[in-house]
N, C-alpha and C positions, 0 to 999 in steps of 0.2 A: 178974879178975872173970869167972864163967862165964856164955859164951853162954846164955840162955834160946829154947830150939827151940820152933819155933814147928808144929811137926808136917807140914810140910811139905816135899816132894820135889821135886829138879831134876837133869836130868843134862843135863852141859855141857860141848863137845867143838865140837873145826875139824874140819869135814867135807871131804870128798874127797882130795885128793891138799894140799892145804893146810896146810905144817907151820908154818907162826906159830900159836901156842901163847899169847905173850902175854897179848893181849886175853882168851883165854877164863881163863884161870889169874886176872889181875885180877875177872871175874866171876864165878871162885867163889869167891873169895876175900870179895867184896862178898854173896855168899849167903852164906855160911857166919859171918859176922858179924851178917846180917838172920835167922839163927835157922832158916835150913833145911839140910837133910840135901841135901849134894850130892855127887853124886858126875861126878866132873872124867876123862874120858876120856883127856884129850890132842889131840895133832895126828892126821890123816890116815886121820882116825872113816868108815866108810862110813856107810851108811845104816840098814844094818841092825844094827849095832851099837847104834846112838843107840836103837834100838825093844827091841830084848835088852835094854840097861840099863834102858828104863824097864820094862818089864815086871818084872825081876828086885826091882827099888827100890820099884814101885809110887808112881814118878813124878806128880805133878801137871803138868809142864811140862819138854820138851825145848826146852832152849838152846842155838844152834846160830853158833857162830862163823865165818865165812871174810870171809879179810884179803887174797886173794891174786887175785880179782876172778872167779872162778868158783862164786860160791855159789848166782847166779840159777838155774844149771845145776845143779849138783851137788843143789841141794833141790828139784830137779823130781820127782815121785813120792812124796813125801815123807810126805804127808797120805796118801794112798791106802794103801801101806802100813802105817801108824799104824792107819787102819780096818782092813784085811784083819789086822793081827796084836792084835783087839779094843782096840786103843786109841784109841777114837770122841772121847770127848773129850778128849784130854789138851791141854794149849798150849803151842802150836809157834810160835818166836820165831827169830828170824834177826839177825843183824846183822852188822855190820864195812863191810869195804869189799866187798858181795858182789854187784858189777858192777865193771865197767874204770871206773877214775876221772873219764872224763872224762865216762860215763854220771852216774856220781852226782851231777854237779855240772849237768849241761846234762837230765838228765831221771829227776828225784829220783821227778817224782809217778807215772809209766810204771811203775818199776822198783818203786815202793808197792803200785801196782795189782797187778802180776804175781805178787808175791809173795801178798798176799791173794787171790787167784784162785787159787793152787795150794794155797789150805788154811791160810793160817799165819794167826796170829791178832794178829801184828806183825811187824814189820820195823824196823830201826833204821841207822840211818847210822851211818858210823865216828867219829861227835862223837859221842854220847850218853856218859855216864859213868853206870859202874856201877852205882851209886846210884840214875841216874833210870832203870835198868830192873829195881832192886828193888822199886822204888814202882810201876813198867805190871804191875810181876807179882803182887805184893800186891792191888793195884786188881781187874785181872784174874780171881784168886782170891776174893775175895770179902771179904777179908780188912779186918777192922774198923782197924785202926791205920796202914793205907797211906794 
């Protein structure tokens, strides 16, 4: 049975020096079943990459994986960029394990905060599944059936 797309864009990649790939591979995999056009970067995506692809795609939402506990850092400047290369509003989303573990467990709401302060319009811990952030991202979008 053929996907029904749903006209909508995402591009999805581990950022920084970060080469776990998994996790983001299972969420495009999870998009590209929920009916959007993704396009899946791989591991070890700078920054400016992730803003290239979405301009080229004409992206709705950068998805942004790191598993390896430096993605607080690595998605610092992130939004600011986004602005400066005219993409004011697109939705910028984070997840994995992107702090040191023992941060995510003893100061989940700090690590929430900092991330929405620097621009993203979520953050997700390494439990969430695919699924429920097709539905934050549908939601998100405006999108009648999430």
């Amino acid at each position: 049975m053929a996907i029904q797309q749903n006209g909508k864009s995402v591009v999805i990649g581990t950022i920084g020096q970060d080469a776990h790939m998994i996790g983001a591979w299972v969420l495009s995999e999870a998009f590209k079943e929920a009916g959007f056009n993704v396009t899946f970067l791989g591991a070890v995506v700078p920054q400016e990459d992730f803003i290239n692809s979405a301009i080229e795609t004409a992206a709705d939402a950068i998805l942004i994986s790191s598993n390896y506990g430096m993605g607080i850092i690595d998605c610092e400047g992130m939004r600011d960029k986004c602005i400066e290369a005219g993409l004011d509003n697109i939705i910028l989303y984070a997840g994995g394990a992107v702090a040191a573990l023992a941060d995510l467990e003893s100061n989940w709401p700090e690590i929430e905060r900092k991330f929405l302060s620097m621009g993203f319009n979520r953050v997700f811990r390494n439990t969430i599944s695919a699924e429920e952030a097709v539905q934050f991202l549908k939601k998100d979008l405006g999108m009648n059936d999430a």
